[in-house]
FIZATI-618445 format. One record per residue (C-alpha): residue number from 0; x, y, z; chain. Coordinates in Angstrom, 2 decimals, always signed. Layout:
BEGIN
NUM, X, Y, Z, A;
...
***
This chain:
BEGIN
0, +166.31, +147.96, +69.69, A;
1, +166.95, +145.74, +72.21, A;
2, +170.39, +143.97, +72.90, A;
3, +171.50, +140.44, +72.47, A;
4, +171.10, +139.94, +76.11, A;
5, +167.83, +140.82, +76.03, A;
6, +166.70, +138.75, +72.65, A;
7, +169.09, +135.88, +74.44, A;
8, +166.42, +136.40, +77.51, A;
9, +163.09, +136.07, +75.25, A;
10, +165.11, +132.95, +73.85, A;
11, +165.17, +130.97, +76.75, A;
12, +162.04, +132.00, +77.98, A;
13, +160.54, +130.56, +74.46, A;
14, +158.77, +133.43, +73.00, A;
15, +159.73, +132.19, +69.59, A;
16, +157.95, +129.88, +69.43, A;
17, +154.47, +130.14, +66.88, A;
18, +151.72, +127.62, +66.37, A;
19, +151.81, +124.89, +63.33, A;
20, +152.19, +126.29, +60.38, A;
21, +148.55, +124.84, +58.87, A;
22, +147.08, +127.55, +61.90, A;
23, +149.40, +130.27, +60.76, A;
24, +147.85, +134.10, +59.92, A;
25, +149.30, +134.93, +56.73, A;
26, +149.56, +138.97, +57.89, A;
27, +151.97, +137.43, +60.68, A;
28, +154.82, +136.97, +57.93, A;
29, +156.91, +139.47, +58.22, A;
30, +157.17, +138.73, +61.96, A;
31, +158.22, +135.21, +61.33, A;
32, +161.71, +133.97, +60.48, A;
33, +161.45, +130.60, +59.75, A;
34, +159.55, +127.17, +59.76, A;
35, +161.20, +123.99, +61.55, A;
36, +159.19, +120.98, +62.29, A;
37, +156.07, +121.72, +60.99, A;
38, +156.13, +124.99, +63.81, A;
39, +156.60, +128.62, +62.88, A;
40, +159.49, +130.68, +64.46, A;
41, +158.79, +134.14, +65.81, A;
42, +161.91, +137.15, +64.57, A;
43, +163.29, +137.53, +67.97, A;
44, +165.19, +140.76, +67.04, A;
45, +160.84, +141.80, +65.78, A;
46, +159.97, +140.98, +68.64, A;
47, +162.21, +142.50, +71.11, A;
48, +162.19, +146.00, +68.81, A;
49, +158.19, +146.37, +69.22, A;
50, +158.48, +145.49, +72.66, A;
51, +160.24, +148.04, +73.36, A;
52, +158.19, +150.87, +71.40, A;
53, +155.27, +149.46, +73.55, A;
54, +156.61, +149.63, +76.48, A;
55, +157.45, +153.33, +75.59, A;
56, +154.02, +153.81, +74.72, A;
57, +152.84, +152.05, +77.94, A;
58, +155.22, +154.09, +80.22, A;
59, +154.04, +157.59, +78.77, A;
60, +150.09, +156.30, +79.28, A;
61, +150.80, +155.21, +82.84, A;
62, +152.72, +158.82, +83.11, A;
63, +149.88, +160.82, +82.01, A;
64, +147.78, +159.10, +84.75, A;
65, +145.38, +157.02, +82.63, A;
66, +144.67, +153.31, +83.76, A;
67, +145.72, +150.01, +81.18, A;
68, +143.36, +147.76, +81.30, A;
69, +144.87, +143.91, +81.08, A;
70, +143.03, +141.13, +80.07, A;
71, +143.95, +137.63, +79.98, A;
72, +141.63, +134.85, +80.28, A;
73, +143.04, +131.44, +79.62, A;
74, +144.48, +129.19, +82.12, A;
75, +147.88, +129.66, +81.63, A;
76, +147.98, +133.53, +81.56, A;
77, +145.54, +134.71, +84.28, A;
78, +147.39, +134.25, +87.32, A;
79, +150.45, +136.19, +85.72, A;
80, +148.63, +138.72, +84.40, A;
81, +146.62, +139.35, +87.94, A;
82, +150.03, +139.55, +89.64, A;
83, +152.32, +141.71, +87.60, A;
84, +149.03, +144.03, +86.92, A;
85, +148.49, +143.76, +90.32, A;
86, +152.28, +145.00, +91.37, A;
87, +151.91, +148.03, +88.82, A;
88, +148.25, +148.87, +90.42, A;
89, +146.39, +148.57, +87.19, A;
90, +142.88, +147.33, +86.48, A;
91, +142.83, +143.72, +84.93, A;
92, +140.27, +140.83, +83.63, A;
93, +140.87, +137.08, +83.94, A;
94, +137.81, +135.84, +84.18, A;
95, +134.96, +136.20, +81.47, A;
96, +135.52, +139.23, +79.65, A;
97, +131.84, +140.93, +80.59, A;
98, +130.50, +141.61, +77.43, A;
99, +130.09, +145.66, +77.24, A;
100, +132.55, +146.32, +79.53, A;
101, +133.77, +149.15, +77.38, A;
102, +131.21, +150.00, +75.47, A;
103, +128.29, +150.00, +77.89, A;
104, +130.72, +151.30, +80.41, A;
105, +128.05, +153.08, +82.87, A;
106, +125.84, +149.94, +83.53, A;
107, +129.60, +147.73, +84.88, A;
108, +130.10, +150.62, +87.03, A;
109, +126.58, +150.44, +88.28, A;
110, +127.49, +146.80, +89.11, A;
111, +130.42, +148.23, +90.44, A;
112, +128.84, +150.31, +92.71, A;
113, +126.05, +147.23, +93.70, A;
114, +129.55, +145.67, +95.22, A;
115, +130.54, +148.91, +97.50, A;
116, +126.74, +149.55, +98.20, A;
117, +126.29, +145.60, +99.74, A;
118, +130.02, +146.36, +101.61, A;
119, +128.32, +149.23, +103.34, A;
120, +125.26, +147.21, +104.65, A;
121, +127.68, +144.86, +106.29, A;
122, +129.30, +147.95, +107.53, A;
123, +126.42, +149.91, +108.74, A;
124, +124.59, +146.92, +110.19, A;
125, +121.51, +146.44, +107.75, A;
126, +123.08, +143.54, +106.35, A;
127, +121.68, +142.23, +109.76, A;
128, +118.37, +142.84, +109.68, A;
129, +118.38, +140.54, +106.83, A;
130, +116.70, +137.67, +106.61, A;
131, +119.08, +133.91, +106.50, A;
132, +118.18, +133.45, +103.02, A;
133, +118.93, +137.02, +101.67, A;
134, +121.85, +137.44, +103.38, A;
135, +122.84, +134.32, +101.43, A;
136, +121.77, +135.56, +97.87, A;
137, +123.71, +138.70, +98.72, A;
138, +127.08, +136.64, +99.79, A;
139, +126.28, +135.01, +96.80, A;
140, +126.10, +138.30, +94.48, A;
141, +129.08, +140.12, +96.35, A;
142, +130.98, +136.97, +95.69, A;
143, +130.20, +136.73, +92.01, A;
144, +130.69, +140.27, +91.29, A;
145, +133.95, +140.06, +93.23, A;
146, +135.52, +137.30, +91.02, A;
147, +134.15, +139.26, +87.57, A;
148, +134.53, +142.76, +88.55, A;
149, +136.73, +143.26, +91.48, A;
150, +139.88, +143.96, +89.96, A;
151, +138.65, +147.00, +88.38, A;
152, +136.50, +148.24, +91.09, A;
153, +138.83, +151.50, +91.25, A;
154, +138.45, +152.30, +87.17, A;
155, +136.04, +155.21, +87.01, A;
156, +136.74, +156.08, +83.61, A;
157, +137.47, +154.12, +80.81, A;
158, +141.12, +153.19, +80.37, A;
159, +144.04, +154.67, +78.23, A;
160, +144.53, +151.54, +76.83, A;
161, +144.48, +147.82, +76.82, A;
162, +147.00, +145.01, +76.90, A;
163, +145.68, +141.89, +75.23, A;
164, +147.33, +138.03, +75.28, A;
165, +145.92, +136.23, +73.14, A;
166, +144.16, +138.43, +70.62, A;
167, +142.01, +135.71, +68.88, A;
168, +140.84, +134.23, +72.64, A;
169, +139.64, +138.08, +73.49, A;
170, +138.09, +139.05, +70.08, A;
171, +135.38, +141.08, +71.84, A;
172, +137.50, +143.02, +74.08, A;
173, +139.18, +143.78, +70.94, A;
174, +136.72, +145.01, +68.82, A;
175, +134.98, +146.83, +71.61, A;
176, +138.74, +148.92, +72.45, A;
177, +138.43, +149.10, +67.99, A;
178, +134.63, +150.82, +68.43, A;
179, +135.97, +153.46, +71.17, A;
180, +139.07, +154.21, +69.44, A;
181, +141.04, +153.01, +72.36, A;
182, +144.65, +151.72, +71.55, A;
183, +145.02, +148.36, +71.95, A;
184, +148.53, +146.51, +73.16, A;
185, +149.06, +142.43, +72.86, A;
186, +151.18, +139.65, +72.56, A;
187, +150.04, +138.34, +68.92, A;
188, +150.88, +134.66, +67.88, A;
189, +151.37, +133.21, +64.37, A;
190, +147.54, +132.68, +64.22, A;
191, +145.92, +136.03, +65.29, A;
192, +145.74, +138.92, +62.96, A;
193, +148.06, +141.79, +63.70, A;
194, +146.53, +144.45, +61.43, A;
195, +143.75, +145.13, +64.33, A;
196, +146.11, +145.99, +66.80, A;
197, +148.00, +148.99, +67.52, A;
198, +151.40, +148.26, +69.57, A;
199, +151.69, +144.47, +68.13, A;
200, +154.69, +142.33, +70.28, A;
201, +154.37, +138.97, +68.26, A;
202, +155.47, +136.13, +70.94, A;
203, +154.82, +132.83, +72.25, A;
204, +150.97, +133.45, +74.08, A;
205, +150.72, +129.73, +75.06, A;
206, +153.50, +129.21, +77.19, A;
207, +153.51, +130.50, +81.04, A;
208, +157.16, +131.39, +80.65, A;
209, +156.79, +133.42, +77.62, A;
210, +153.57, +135.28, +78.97, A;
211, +155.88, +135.58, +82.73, A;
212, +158.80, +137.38, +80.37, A;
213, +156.29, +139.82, +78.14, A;
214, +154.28, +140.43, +81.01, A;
215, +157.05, +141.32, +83.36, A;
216, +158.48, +143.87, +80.95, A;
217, +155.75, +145.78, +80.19, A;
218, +154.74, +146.03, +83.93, A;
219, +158.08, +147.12, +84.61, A;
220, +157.75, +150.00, +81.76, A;
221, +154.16, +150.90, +83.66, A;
222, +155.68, +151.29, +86.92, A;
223, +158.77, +153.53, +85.65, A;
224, +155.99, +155.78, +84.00, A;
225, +153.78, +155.68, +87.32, A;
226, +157.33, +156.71, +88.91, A;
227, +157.54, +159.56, +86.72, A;
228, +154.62, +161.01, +87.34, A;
229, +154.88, +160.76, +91.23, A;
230, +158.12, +162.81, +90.87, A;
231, +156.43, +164.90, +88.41, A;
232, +153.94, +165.88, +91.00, A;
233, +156.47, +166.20, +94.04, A;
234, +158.30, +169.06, +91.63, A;
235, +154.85, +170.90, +91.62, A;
236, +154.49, +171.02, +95.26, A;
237, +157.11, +174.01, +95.82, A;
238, +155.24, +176.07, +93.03, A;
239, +151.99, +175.40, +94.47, A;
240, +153.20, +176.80, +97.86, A;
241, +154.22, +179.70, +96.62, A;
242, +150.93, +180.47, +95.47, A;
243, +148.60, +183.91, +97.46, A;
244, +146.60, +182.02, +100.03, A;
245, +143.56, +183.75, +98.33, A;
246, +144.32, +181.51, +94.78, A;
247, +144.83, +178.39, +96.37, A;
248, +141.27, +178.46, +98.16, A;
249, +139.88, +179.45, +94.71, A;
250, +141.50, +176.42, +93.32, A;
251, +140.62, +174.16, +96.44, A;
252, +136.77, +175.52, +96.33, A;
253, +137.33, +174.28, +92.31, A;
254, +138.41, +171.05, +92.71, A;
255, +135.46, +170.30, +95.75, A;
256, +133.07, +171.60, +93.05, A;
257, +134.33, +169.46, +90.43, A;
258, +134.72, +166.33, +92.90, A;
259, +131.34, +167.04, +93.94, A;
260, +129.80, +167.10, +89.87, A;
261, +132.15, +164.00, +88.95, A;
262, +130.33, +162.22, +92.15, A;
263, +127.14, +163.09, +90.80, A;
264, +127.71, +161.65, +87.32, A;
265, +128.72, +158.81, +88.78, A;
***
């Protein structure tokens, strides 16, 4: 469990806090330790014990190499969420949540691939030979698609896991991660229902500071297990060289095949 220091640090930041009591989610009880002015108060010492066991979760997903998808669309979560995402090099959402993005997986990465195919026009010169009014309606598209999709333009596969705020707000991200079996991480509020997610951190998702202090943990605890698997890999590289040139070109020619069938899929 966390220290005093560290429940003294969700404190000030206000991740106590709940929503009226009248809003409340009765399965949210035993995270809440009292009622004072009509508002319920969040179990700090909860809160900063599941914290931690997701963050140990998070850390061994980002380890094994398998993306975290973040989503947060409301106003006072999306620019956080872009940036400490951002800083850990994981995929996120905070605009519409595209409906299907997990479960019809293959037709976003099509739309994925519409925004690296129109990049390449304007690289190669045909966006030129366009005419003033297409190149405008493809501006147009590359700019949409940019804004919906382009933070996960790099996710070829679908991720290890998401991280929710605001579990009531993304309902259908939720119960699209649910149909794919797909864990599913979030700061959870007196009014959402915790029994659909799997690593539940109940906190404050209104407030900018509380998001700011949930969100900069957990990005933290994705980096440290990105760390770990960089050094993982640098403490293969002296086996691998000591591997008969003849095996390493049979593992090279492997890889180039299976680069080459992944492409294909694709």
């Amino acid at each position: 469990m966390a220290n005093k220091t560290e429940v003294k640090d969700l404190l000030d930041a206000g991740v106590h806090f709940g929503h009226l009591t009248r809003k409340w989610n009765p399965n949210m009880a035993p995270y809440i330790y009292m009622e004072r002015n009509g508002i319920h108060i969040l179990n700090l010492y909860k809160t900063a014990a599941k914290l931690e066991e997701a963050n140990e979760a998070l850390k061994k997903i980002a380890a094994s190499g398998r993306k975290i998808l973040f989503v947060a669309t409301k106003k006072q979560a999306k620019d956080i969420v872009a940036e400490k995402a951002g800083n850990a090099n994981m995929p996120y959402i905070t605009e519409r949540w595209p409906g299907g993005m997990l479960t019809n997986f293959v037709t976003i990465r099509k739309a994925v691939k519409k925004m690296a195919s129109i990049d390449r026009m304007k690289q190669d010169g045909t966006f030129n030979t366009l005419s003033k009014k297409e190149r405008l309606q493809v501006d147009r598209l590359r700019a949409k698609l940019e804004k919906n999709l382009g933070s996960i333009s790099d996710m070829s596969r679908l991720p290890g896991a998401l991280f929710i705020v605001d579990t009531t707000r993304e309902h259908i991200a939720v119960k699209e991660a649910q149909k794919l079996n797909i864990p599913i991480f979030a700061m959870v509020d007196t009014n959402s229902d915790p029994r659909e997610i799997d690593y539940v951190i109940p906190s404050n998702d209104d407030a900018s500071k509380s998001i700011d202090k949930i969100m900069t943990s957990v990005s933290e605890a994705v980096i440290e297990g990105l760390a770990e698997r960089k050094s993982g890999k640098e403490d293969d590289v002296p086996k691998a060289a000591k591997a008969a040139p003849d095996t390493k070109k049979e593992e090279a020619k492997a890889v180039a095949v299976e680069a080459a069938a992944t492409k294909e899929e694709e």
